[in-house]
N, CA, C and O atoms as CSV, one atom per row, in Angstrom:
chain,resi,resn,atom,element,x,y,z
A,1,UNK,N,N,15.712,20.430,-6.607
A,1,UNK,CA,C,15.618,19.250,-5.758
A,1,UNK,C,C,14.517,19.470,-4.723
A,1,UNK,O,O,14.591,20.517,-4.080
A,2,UNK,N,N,13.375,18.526,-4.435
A,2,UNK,CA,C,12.860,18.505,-3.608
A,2,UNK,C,C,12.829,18.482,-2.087
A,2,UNK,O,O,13.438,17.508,-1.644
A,3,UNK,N,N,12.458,19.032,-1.440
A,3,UNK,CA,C,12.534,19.029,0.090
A,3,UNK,C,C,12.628,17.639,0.460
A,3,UNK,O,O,11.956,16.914,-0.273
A,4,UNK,N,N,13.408,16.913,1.592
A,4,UNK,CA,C,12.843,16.101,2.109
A,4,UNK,C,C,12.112,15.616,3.653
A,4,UNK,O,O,12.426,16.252,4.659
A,5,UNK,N,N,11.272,14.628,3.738
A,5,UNK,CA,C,10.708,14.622,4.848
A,5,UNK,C,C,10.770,13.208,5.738
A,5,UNK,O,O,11.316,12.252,5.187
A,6,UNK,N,N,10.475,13.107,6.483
A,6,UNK,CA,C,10.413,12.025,7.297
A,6,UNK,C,C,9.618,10.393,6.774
A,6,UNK,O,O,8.457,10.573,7.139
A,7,UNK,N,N,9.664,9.235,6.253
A,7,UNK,CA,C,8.384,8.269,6.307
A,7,UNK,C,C,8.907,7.509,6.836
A,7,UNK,O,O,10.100,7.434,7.130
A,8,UNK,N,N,7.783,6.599,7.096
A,8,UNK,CA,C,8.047,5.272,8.145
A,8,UNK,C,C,7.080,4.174,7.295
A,8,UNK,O,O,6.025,4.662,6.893
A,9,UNK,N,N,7.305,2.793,6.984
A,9,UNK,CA,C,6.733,1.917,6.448
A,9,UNK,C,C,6.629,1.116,7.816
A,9,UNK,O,O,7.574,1.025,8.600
A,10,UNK,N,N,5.431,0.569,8.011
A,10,UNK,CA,C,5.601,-0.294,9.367
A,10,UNK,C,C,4.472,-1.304,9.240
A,10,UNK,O,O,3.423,-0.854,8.778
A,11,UNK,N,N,4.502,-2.616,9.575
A,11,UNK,CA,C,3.864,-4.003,9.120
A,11,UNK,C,C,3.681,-4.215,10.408
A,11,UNK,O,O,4.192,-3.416,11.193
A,12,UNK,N,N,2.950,-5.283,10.888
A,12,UNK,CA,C,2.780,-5.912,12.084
A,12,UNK,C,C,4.096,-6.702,12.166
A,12,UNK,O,O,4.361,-7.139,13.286
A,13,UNK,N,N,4.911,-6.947,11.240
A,13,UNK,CA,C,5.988,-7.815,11.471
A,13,UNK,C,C,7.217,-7.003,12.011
A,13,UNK,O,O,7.962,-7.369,12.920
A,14,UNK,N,N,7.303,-5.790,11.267
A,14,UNK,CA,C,8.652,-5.086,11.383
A,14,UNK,C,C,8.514,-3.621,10.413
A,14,UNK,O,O,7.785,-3.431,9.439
A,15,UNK,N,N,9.344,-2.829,10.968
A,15,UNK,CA,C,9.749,-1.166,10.502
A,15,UNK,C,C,10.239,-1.513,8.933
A,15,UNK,O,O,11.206,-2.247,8.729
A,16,UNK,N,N,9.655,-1.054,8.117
A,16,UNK,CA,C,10.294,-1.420,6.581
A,16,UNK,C,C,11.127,-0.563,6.065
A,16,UNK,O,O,12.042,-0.844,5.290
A,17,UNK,N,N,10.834,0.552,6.487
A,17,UNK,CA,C,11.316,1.808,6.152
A,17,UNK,C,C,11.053,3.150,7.079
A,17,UNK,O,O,9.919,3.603,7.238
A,18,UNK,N,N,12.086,3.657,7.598
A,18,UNK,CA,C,12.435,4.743,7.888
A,18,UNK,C,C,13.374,5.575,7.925
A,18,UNK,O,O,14.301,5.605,8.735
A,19,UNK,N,N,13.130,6.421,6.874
A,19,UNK,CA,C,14.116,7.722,6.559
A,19,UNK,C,C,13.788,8.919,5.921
A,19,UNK,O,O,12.668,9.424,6.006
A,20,UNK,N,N,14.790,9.436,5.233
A,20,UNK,CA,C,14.251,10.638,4.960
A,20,UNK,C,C,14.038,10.484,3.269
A,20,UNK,O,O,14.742,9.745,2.582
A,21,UNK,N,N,13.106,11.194,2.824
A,21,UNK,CA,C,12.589,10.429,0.947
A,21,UNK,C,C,12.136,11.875,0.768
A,21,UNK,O,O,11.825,12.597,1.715
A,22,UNK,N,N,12.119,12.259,-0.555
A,22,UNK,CA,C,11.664,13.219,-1.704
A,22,UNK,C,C,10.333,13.179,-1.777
A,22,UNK,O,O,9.756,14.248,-1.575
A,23,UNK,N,N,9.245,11.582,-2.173
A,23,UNK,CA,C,8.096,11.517,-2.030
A,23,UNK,C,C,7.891,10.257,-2.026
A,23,UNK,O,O,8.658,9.408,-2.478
A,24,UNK,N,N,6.403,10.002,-1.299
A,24,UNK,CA,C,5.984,8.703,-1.599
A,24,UNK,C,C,4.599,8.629,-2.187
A,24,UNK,O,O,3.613,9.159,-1.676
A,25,UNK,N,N,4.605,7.874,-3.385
A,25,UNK,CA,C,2.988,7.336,-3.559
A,25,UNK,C,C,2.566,6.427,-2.972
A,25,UNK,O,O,3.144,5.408,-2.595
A,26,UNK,N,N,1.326,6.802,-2.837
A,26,UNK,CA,C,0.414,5.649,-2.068
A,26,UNK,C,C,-0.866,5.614,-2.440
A,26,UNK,O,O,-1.559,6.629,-2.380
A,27,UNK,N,N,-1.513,4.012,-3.025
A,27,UNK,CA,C,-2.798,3.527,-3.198
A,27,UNK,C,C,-3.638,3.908,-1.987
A,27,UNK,O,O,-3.890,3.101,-1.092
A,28,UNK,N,N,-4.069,5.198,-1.994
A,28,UNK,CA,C,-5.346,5.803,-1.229
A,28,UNK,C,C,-6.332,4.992,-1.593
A,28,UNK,O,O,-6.185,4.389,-2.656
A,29,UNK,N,N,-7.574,4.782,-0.802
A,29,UNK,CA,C,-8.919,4.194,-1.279
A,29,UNK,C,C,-9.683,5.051,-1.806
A,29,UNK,O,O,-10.621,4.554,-2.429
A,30,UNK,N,N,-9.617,6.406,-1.783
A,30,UNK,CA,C,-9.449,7.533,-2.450
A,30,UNK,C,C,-9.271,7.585,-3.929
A,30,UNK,O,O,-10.082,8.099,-4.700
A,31,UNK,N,N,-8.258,7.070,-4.236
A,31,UNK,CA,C,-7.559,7.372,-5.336
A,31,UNK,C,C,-5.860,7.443,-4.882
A,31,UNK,O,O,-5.358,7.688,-3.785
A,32,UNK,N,N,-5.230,7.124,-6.197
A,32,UNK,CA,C,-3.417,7.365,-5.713
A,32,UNK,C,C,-2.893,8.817,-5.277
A,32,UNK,O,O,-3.131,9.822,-5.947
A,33,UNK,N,N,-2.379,8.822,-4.449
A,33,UNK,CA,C,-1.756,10.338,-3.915
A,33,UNK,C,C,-0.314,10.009,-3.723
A,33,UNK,O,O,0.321,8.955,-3.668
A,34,UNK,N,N,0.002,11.362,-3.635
A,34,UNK,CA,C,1.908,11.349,-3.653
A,34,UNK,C,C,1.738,12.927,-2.543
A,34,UNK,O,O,1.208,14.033,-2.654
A,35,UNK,N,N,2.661,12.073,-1.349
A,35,UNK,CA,C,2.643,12.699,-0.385
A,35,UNK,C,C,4.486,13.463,-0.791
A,35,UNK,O,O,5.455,12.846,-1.233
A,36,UNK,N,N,4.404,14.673,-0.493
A,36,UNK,CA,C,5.771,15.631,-0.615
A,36,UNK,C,C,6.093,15.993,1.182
A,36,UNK,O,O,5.424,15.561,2.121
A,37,UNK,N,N,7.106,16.749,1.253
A,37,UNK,CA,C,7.067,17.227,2.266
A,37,UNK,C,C,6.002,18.437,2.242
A,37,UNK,O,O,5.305,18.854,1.316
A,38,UNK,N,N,6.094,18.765,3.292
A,38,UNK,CA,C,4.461,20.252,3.812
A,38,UNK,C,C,3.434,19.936,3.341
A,38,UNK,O,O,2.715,20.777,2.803
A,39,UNK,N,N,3.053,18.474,3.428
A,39,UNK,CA,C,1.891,18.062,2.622
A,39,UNK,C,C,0.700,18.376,3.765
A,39,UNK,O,O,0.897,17.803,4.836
A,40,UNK,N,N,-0.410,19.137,3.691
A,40,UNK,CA,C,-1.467,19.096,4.403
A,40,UNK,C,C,-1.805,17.854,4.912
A,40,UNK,O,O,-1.847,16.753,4.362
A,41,UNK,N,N,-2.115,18.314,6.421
A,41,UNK,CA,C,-2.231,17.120,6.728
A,41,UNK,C,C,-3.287,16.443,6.503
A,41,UNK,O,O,-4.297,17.088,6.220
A,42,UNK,N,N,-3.370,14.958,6.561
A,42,UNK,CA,C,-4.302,14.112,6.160
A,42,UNK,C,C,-4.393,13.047,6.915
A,42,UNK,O,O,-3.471,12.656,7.632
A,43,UNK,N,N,-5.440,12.526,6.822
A,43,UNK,CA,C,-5.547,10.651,7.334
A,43,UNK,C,C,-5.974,9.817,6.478
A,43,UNK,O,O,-6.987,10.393,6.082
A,44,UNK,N,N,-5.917,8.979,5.985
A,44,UNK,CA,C,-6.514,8.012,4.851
A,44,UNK,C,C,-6.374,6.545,4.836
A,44,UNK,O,O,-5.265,6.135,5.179
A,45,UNK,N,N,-7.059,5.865,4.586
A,45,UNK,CA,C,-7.049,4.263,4.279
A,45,UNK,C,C,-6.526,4.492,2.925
A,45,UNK,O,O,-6.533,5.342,2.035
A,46,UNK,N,N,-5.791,2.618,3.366
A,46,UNK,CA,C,-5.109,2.253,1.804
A,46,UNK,C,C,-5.417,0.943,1.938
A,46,UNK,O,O,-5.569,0.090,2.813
A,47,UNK,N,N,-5.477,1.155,0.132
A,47,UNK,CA,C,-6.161,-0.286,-0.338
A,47,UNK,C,C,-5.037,-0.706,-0.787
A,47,UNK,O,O,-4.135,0.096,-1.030
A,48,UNK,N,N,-4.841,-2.483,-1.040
A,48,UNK,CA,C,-3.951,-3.720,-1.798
A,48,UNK,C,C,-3.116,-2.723,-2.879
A,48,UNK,O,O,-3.848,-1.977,-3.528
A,49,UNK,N,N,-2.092,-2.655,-3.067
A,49,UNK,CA,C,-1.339,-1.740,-3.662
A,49,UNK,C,C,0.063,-1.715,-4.065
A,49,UNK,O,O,0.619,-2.653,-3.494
A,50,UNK,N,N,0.831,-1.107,-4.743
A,50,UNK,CA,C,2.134,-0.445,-4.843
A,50,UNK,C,C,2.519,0.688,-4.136
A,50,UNK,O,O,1.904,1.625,-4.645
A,51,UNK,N,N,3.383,1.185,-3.010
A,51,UNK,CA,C,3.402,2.136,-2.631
A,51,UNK,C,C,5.064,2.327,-2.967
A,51,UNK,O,O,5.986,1.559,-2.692
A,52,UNK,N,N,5.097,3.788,-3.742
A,52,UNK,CA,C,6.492,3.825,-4.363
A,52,UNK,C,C,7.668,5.165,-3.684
A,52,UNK,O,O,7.326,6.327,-3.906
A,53,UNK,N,N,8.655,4.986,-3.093
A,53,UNK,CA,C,9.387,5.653,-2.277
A,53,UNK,C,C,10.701,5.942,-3.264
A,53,UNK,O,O,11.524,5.239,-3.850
A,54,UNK,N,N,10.396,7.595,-3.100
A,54,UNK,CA,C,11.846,8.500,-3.988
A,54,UNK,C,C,12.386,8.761,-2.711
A,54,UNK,O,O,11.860,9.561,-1.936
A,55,UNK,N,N,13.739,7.921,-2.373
A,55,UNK,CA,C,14.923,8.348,-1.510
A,55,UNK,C,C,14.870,10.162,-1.785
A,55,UNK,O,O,14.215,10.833,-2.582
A,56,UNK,N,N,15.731,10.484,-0.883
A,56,UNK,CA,C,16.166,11.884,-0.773
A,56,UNK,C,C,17.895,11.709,-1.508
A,56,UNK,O,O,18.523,12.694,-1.898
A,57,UNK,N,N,18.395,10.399,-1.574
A,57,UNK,CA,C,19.525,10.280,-2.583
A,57,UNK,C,C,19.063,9.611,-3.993
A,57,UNK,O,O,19.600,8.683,-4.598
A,58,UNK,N,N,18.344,10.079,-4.203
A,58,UNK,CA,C,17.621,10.224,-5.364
A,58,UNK,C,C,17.055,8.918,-6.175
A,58,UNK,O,O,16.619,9.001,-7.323
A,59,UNK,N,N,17.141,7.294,-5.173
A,59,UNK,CA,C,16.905,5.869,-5.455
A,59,UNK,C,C,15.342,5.961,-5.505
A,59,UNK,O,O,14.625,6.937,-5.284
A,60,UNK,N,N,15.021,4.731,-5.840
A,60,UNK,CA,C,13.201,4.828,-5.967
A,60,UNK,C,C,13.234,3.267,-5.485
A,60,UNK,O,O,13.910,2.431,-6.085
A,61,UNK,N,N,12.439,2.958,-4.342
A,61,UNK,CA,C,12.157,1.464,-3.650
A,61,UNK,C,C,10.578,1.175,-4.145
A,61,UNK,O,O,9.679,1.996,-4.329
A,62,UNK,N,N,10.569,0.317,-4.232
A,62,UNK,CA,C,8.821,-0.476,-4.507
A,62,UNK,C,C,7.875,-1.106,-3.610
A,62,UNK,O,O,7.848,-2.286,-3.958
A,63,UNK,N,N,7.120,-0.942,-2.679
A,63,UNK,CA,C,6.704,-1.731,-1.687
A,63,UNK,C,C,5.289,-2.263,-2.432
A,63,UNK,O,O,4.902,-1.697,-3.454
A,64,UNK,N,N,4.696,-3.166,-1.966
A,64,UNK,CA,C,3.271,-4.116,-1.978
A,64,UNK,C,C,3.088,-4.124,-0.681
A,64,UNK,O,O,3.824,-4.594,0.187
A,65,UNK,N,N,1.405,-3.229,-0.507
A,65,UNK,CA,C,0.954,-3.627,0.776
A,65,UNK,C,C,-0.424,-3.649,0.710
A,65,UNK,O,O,-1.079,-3.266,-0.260
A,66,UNK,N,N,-0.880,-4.112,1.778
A,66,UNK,CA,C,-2.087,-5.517,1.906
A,66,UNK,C,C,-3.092,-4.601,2.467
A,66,UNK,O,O,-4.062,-5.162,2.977
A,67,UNK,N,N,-3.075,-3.343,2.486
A,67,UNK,CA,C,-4.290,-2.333,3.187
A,67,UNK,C,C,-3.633,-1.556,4.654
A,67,UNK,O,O,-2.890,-2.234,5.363
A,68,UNK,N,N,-3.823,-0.700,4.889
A,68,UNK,CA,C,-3.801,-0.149,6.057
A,68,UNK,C,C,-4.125,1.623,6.117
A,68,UNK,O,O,-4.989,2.198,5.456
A,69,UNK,N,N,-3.376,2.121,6.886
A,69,UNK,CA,C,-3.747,3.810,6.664
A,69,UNK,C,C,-2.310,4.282,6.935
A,69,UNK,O,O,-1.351,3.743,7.487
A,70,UNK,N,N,-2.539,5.737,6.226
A,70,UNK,CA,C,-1.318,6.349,6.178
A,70,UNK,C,C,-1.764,7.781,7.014
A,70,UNK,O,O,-2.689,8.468,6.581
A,71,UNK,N,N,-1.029,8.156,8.232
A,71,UNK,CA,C,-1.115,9.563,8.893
A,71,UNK,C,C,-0.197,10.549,7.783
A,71,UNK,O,O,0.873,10.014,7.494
A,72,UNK,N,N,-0.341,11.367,7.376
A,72,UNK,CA,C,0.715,12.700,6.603
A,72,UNK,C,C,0.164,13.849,7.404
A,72,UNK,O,O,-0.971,14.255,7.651
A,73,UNK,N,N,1.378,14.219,7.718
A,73,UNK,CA,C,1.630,15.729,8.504
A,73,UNK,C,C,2.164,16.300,7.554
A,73,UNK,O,O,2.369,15.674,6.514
A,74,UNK,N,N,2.632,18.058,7.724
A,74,UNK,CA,C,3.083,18.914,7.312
A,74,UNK,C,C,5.170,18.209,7.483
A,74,UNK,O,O,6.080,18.784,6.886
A,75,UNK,N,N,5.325,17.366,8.098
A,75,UNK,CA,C,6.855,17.132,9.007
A,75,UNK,C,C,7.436,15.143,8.272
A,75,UNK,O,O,8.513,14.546,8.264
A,76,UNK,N,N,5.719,14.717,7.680
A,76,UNK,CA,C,6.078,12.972,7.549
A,76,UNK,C,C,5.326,12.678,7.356
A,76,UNK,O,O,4.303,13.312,7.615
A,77,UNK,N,N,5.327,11.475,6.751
A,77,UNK,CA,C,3.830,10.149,6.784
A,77,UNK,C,C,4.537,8.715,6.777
A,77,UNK,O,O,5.456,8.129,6.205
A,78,UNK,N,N,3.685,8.529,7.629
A,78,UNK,CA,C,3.387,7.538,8.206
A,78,UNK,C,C,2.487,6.509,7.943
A,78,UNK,O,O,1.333,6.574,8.366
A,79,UNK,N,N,2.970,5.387,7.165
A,79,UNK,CA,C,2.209,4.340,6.455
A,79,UNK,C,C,2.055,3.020,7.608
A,79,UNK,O,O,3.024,2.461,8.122
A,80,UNK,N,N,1.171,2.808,7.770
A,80,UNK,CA,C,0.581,1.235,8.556
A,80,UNK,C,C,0.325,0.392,8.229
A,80,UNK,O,O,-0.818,0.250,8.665
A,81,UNK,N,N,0.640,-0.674,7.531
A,81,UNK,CA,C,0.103,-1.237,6.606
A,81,UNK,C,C,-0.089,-2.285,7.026
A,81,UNK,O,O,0.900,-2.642,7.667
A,82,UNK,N,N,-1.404,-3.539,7.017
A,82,UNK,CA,C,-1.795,-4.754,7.219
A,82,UNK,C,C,-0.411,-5.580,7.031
A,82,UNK,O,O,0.334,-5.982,7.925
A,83,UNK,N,N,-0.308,-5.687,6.009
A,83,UNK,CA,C,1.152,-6.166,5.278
A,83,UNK,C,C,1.610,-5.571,4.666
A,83,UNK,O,O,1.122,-4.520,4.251
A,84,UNK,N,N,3.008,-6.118,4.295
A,84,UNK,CA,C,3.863,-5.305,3.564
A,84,UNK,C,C,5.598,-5.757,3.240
A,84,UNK,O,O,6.502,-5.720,4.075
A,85,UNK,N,N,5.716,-6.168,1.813
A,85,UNK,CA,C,6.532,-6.336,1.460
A,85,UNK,C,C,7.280,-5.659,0.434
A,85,UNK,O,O,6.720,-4.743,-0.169
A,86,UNK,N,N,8.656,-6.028,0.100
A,86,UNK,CA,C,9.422,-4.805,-1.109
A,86,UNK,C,C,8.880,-6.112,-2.203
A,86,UNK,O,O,8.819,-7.321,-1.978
A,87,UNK,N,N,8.514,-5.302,-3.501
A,87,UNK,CA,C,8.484,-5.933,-4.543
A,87,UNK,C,C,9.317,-6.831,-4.766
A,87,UNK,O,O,8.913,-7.994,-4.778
A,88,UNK,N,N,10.688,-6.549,-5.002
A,88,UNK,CA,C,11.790,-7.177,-5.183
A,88,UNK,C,C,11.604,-8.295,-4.048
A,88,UNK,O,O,12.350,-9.268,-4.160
A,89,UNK,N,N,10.738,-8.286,-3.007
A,89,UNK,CA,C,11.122,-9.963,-2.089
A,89,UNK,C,C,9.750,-10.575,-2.438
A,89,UNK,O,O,9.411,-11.738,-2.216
A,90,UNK,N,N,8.688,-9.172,-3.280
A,90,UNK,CA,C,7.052,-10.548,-2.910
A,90,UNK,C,C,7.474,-12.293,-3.406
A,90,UNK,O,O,8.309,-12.974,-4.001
A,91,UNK,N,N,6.879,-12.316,-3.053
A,91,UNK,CA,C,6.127,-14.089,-3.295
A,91,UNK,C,C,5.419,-14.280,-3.758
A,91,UNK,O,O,4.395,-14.418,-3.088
A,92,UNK,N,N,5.272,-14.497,-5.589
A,92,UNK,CA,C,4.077,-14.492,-6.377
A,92,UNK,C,C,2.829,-15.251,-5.938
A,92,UNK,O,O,1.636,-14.972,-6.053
A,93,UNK,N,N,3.516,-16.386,-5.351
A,93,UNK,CA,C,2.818,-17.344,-5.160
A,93,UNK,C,C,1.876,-17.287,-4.046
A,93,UNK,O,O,0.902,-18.039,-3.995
A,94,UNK,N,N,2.243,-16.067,-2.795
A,94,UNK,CA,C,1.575,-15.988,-1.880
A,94,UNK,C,C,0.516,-15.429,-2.207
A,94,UNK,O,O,-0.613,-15.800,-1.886
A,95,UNK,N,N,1.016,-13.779,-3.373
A,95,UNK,CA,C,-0.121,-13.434,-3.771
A,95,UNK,C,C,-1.722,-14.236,-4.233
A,95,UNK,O,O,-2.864,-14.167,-3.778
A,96,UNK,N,N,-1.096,-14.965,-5.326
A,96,UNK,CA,C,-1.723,-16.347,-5.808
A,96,UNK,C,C,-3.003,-16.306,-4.864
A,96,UNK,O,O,-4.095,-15.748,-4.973
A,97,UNK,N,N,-2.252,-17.375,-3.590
A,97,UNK,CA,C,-2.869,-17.510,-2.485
A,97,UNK,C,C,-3.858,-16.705,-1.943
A,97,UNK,O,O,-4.871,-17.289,-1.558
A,98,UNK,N,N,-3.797,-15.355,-1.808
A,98,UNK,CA,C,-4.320,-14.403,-1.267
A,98,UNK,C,C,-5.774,-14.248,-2.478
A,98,UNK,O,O,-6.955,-14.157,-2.144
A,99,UNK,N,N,-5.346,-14.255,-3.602
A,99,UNK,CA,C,-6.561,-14.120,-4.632
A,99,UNK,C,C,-7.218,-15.297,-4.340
A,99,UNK,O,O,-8.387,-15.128,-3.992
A,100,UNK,N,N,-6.757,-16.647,-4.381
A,100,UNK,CA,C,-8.111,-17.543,-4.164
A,100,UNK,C,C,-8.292,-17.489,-3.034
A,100,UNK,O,O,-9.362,-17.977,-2.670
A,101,UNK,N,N,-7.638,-17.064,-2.252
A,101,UNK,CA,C,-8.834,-16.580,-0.704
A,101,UNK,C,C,-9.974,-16.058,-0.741
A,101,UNK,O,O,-11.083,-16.408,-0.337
A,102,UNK,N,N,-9.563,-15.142,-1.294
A,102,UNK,CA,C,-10.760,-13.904,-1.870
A,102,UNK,C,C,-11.754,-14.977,-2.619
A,102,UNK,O,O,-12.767,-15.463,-2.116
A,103,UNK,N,N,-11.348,-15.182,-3.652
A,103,UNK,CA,C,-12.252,-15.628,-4.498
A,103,UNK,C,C,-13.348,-16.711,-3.609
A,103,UNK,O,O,-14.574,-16.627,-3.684
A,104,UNK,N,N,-12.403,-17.988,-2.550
A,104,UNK,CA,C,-13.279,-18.288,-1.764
A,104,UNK,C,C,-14.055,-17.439,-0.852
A,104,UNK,O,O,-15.062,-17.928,-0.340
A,105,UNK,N,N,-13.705,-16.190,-0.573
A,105,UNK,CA,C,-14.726,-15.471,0.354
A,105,UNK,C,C,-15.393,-14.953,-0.502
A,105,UNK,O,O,-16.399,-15.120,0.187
A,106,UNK,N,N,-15.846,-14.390,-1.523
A,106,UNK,CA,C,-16.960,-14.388,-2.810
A,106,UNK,C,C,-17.815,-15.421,-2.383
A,106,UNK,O,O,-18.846,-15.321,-1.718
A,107,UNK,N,N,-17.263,-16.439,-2.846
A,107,UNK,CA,C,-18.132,-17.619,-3.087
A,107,UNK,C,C,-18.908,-17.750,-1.983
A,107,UNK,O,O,-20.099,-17.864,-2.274
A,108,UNK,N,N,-18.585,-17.786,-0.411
A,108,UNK,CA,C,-19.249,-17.907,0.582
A,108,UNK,C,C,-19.904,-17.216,1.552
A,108,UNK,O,O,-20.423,-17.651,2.580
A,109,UNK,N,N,-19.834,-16.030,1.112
A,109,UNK,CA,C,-20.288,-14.790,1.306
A,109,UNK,C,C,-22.081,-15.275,1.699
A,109,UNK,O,O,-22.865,-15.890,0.976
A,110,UNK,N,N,-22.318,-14.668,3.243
A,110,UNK,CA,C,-23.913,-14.933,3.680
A,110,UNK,C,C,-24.423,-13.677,3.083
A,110,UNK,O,O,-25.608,-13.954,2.898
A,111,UNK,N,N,-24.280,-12.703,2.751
A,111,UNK,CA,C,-25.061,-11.769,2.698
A,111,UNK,C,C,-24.511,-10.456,1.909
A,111,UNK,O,O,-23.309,-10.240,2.068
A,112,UNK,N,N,-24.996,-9.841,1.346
A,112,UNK,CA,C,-24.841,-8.491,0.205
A,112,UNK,C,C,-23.480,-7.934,0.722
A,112,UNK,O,O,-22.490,-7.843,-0.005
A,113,UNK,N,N,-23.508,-7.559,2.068
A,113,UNK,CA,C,-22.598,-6.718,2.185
A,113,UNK,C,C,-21.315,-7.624,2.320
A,113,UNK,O,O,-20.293,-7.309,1.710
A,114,UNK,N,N,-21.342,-8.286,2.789
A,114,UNK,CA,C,-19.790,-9.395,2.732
A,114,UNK,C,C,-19.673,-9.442,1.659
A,114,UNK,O,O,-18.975,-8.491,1.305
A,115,UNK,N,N,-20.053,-10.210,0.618
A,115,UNK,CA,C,-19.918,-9.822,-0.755
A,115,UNK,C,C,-18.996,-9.368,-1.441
A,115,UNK,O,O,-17.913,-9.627,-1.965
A,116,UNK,N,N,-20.057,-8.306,-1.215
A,116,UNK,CA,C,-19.233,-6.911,-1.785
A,116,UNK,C,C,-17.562,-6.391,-1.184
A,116,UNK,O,O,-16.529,-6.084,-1.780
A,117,UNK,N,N,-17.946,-6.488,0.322
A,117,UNK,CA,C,-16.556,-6.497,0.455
A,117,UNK,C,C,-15.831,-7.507,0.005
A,117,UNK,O,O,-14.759,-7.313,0.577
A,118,UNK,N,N,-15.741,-8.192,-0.461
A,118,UNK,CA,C,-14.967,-10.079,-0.518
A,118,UNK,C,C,-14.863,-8.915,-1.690
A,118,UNK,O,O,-14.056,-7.997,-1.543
A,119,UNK,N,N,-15.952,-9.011,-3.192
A,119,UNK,CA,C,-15.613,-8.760,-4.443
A,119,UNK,C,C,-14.733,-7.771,-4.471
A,119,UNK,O,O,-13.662,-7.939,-5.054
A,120,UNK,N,N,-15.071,-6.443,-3.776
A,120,UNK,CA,C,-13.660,-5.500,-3.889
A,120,UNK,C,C,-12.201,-5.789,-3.735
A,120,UNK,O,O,-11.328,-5.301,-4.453
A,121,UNK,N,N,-11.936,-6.890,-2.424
A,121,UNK,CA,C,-10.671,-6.842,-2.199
A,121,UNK,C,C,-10.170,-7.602,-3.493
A,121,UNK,O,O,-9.056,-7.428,-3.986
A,122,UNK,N,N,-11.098,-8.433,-3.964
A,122,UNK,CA,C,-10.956,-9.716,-4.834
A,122,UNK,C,C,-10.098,-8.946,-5.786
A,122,UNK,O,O,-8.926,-9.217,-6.049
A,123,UNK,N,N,-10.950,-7.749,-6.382
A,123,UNK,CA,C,-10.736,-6.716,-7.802
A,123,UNK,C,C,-9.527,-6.302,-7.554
A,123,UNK,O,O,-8.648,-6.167,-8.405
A,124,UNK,N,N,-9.381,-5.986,-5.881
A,124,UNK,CA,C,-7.682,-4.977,-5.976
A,124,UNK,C,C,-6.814,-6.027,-6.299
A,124,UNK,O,O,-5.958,-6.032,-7.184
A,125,UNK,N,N,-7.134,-7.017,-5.420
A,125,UNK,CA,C,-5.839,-8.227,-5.574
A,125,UNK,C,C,-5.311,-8.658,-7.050
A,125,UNK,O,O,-4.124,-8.752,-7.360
A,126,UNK,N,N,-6.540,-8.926,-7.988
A,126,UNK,CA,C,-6.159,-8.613,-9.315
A,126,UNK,C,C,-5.442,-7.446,-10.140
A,126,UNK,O,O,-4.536,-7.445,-10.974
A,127,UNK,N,N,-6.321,-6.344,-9.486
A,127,UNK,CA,C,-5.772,-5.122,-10.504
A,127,UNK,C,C,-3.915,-5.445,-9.991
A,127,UNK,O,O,-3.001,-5.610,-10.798
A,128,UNK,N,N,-3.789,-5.461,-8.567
A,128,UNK,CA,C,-2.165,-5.631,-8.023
A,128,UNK,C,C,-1.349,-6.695,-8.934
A,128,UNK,O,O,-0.228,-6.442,-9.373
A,129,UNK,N,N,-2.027,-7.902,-9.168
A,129,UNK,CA,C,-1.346,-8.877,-9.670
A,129,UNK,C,C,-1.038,-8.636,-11.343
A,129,UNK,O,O,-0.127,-9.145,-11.996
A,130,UNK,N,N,-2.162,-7.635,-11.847
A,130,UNK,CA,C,-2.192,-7.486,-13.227
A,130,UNK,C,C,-0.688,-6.125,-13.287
A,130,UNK,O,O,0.025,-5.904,-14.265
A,131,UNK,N,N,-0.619,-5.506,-12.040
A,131,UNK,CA,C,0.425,-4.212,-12.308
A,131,UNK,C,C,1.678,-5.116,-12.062
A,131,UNK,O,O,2.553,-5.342,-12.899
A,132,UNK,N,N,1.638,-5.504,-11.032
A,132,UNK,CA,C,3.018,-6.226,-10.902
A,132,UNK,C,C,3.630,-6.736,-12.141
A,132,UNK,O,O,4.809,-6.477,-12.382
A,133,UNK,N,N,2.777,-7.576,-13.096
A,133,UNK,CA,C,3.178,-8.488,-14.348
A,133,UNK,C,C,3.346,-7.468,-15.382
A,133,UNK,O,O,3.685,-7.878,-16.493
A,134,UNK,N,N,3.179,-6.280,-15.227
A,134,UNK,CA,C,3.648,-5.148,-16.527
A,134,UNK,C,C,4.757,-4.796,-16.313
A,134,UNK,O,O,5.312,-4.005,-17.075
């Protein structure tokens, strides 16, 4: 059995989660990482995502969140997230929403670098919408 450690899920709206868990993955902009306990510490941005939480009673929760950064110490991590909801409550439809946002900020994009940012978030919001539906 794995050690367990401290996480905290936290939204501008409200605390989503805090307790003690086995591990959590999280959509790094990086790449996906799975934080354990005594995990070196780190700081990192997170991109549009699944972030997946193994209780320490051995349950597995699903979150969707909208970007933010995660602190991991040797003791916890600590996820921040823009937004953030449990799978089990998203709102397909908001998602929806959120992609033709994007897609309108593509479209109206003044200059290279907006763009590009618009097109990336555009891509995660898809790749998210394409994982969710598997």
């Amino acid at each position: 059995m794995a050690e367990a450690f401290k996480f905290e899920l936290v939204s501008p709206e409200r605390l989503l989660v805090s307790e003690m868990v086995e591990a959590v993955t999280i959509p790094a902009t990086e790449g996906e990482m799975t934080v354990m306990a005594k995990h070196a510490p780190v700081m990192t941005t997170v991109k549009p995502g699944v972030v997946t939480v193994k209780q320490a009673s051995g349950g597995e929760t699903r979150f969707v969140v909208f970007g933010g950064f995660a602190d991991i110490v040797p003791e916890g991590c600590t996820l921040l997230a823009e937004s953030a909801v449990a799978v089990a409550d998203l709102d397909r439809e908001e998602l929806a929403r959120r992609i033709q946002d994007a897609k309108e900020d593509v479209a109206d994009a003044k200059d290279d670098e907006s763009r590009t940012k618009a097109e990336e978030l555009l891509s995660q919001l898809q790749t998210l919408q394409g994982a969710l539906a598997a």
